[in-house]
C-alpha positions as CSV (number, residue, x, y, z in Angstrom):
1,X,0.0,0.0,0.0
2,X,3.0,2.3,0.2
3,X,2.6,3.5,-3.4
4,X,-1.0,3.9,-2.8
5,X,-0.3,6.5,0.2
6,X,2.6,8.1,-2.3
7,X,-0.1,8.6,-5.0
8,X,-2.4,10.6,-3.1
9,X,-2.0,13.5,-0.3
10,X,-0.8,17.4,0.6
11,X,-2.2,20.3,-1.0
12,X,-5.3,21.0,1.3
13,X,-2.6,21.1,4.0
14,X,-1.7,24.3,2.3
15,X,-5.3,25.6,2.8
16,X,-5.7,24.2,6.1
17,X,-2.7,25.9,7.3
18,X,-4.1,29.1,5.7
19,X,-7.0,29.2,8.7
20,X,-3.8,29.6,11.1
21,X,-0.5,27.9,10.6
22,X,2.2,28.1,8.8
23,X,6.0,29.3,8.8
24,X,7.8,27.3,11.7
25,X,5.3,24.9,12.3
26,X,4.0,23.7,9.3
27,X,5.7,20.5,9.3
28,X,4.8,20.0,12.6
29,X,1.2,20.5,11.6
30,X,1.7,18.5,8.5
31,X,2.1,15.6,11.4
32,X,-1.1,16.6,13.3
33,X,-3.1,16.2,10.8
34,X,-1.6,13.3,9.3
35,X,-2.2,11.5,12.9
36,X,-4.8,12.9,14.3
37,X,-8.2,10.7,15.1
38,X,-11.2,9.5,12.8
39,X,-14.0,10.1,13.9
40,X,-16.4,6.9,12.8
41,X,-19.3,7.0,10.8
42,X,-22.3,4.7,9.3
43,X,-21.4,3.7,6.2
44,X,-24.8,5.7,4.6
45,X,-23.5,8.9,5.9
46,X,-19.7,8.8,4.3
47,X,-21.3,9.9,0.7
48,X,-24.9,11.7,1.4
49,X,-26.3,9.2,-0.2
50,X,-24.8,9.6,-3.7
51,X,-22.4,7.2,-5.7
52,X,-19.2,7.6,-4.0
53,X,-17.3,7.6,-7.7
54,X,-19.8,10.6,-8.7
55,X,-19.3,12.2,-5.2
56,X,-15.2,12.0,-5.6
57,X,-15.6,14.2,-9.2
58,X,-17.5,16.3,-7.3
59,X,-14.5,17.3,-4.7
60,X,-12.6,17.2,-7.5
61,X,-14.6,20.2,-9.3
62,X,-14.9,21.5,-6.0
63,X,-10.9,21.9,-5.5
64,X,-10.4,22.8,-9.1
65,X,-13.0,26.0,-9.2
66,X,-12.1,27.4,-5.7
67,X,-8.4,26.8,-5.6
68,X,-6.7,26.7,-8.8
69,X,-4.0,27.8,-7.6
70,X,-2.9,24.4,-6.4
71,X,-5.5,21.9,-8.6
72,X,-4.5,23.5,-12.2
73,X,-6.4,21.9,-15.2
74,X,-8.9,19.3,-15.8
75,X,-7.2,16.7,-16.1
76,X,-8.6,12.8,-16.3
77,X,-9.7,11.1,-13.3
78,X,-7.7,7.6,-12.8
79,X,-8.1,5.2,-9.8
80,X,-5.5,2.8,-8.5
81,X,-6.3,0.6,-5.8
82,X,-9.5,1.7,-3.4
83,X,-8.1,5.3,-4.0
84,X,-10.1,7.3,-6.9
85,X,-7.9,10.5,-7.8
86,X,-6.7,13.4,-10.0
87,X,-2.9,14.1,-10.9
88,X,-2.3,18.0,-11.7
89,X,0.8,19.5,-12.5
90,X,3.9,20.2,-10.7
91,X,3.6,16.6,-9.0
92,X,0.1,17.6,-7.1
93,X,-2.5,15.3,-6.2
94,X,-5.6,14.8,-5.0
95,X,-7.6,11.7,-4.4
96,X,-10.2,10.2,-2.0
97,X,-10.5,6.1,-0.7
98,X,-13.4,4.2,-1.4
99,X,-14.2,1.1,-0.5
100,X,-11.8,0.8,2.0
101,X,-11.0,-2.9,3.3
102,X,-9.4,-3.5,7.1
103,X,-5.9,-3.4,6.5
104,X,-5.5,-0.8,4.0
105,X,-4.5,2.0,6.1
106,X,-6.5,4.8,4.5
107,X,-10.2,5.7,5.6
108,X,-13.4,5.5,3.8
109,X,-14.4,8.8,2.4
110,X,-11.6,9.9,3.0
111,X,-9.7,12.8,1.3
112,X,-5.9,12.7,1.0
113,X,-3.2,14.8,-1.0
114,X,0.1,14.9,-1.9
115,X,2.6,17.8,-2.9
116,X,6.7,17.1,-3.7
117,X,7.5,17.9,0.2
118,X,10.2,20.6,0.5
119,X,11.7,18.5,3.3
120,X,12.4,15.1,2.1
121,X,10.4,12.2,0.8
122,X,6.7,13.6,-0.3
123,X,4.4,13.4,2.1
124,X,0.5,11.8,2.3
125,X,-1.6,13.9,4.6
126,X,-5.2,12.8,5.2
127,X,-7.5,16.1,6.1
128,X,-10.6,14.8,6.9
129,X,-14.2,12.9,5.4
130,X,-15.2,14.3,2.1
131,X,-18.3,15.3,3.5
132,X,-16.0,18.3,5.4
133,X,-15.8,19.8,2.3
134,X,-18.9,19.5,0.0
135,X,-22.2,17.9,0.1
136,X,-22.4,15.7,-2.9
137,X,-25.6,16.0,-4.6
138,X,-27.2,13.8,-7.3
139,X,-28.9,15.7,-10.5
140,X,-30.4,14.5,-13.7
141,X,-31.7,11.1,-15.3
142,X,-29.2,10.6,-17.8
143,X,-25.7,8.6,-16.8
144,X,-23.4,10.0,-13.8
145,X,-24.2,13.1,-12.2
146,X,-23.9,16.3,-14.2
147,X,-20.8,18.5,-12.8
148,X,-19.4,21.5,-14.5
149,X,-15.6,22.7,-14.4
150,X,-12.6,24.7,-15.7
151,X,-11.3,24.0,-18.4
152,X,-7.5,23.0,-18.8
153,X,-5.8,26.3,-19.5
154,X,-7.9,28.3,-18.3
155,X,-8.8,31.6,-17.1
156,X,-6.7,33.4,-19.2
157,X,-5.7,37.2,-19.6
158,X,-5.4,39.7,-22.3
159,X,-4.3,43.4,-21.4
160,X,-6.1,45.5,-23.3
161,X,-6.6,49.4,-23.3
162,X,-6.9,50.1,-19.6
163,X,-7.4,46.6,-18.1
164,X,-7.8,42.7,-19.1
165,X,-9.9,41.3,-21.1
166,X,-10.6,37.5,-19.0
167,X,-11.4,34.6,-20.9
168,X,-12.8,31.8,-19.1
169,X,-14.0,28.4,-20.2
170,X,-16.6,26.2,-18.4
171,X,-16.8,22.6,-19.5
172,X,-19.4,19.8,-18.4
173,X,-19.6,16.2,-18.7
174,X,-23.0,16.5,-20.2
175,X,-24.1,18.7,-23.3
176,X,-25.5,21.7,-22.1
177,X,-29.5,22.6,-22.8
178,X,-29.7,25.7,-25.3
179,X,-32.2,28.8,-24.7
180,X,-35.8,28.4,-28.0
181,X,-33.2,30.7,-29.7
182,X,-29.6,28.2,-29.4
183,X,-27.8,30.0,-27.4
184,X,-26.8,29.3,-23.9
185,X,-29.2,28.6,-21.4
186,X,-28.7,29.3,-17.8
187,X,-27.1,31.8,-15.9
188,X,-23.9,33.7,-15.3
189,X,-23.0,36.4,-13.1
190,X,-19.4,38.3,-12.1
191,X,-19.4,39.8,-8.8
192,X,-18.3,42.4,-7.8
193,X,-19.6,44.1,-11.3
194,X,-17.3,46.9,-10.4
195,X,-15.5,47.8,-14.1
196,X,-17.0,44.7,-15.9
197,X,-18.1,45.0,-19.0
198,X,-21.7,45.4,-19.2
199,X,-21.9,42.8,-22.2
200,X,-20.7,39.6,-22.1
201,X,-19.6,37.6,-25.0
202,X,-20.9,34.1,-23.9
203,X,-21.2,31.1,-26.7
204,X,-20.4,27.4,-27.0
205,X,-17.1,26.5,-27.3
206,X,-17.0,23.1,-29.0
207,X,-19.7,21.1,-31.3
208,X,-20.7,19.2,-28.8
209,X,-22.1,21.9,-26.8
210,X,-20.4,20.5,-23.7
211,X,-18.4,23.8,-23.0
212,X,-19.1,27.8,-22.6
213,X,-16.7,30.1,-23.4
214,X,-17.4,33.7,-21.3
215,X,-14.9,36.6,-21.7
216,X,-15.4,40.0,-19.9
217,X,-13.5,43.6,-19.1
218,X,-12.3,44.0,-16.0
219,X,-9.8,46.6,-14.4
220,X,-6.4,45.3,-13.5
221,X,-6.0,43.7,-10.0
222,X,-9.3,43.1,-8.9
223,X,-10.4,40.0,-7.4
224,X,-13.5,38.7,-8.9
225,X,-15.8,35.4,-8.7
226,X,-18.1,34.1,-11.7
227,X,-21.1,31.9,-10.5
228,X,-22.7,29.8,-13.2
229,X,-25.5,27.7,-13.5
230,X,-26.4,25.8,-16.7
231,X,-29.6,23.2,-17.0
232,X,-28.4,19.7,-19.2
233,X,-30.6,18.3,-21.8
234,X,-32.1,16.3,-19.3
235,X,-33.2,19.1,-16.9
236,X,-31.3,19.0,-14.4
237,X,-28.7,21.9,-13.4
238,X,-25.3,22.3,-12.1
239,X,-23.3,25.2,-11.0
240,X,-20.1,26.5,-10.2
241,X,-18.0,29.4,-8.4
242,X,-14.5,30.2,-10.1
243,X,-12.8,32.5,-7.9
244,X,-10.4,35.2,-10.5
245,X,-7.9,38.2,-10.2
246,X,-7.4,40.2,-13.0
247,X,-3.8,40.7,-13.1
């Protein structure tokens, strides 16, 4: 199991850490929280009730839209051993066990990364249930649940005259319903809407209809957030919060 516990562990350390640790102690805290007890659980509870495969890509689109900073890309989801995870660059991971067996030395549910380690050998650091971080949902009647996320490459900045134009490209696992008129249903909203540009250019970005390509203005160096919300061809809707700074 030892490469199992290398594939998987450290970045959310990094945001852990963020709350109130750091310099000195961090690898001192990398060990607390590494060690530190597991609280038990009925089996029912570890997921909320969804399909613990479609509840992992959910974390996974939850780490990749709020910090992309350390979960860069899109990339492919792969699963070796009980452990379900995603590889980003610079040597990152992020993974979650399910269907732990006694023995294994991981915990069900349970969310582990992995960074190169500054200090040695990298480190696994398990920082708690996957229900600590989101509340998996199910949605739609078609296959798998319907999850939305940033595509690989993406946001991306163009100065322009007096600011940045932001491109940003949302992709789904599902194609995306279009409004009577074929363009893109749904919503999406920029906050704050300080300097945007009132008009967005919005449209699909592949044939498929399984991505949405949104560029705005914005002034340089201000912090923004774009909130989505896009119904499938089967009716159901996801959404999705990707936190920006215009350089």
């Amino acid at each position: 199991m030892k490469t199992i516990r290398r594939l998987i562990a450290l970045v959310l350390f990094t945001i852990l850490t963020a709350c109130g640790g750091g310099g000195e102690n961090e690898p001192q805290a990398t060990s607390q929280v590494a060690s530190r007890a597991v609280p038990l659980r009925a089996p029912l509870d570890l997921y909320n009730g969804v399909d613990p495969r479609v509840a992992a890509e959910q974390l996974f689109a939850y780490g990749q839209a709020t910090y992309p900073q350390y979960f860069a890309g899109n990339p492919t989801t792969q699963d070796f051993g009980v452990v379900r995870y995603r590889a980003y660059p610079g040597g990152v991971y992020l993974g979650v066990a399910i269907g732990v067996q006694f023995g294994d030395g991981l915990t069900e549910s349970g969310v582990y990364t992995i960074i190169p380690s500054l200090w040695g050998p990298d480190v696994m650091v398990y920082v708690g249930h996957l229900l600590d971080f989101i509340t998996p949902t199910t949605g739609g009647t078609g296959t798998g649940q319907f999850a939305l996320s940033v595509a690989t490459g993406y946001p991306q900045y163009t100065v322009i005259n007096g600011g940045v134009m932001v491109t940003l490209v949302i992709a789904s696992n599902r194609a995306l319903a279009p409004t009577a008129t074929g363009i893109v249903g749904g919503t999406i909203m920029v906050t704050p809407t300080t300097g945007v540009s009132p008009a967005f250019s919005v449209g699909y970005n592949d044939v498929e209809k399984k991505s949405v390509r949104i560029q705005f203005a914005a002034p340089h160096g201000m912090a923004y957030v774009v909130g989505v919300n896009f119904p499938d061809t089967t009716g159901a809707t996801a959404t999705l919060q990707v936190p920006l700074t215009a350089p």
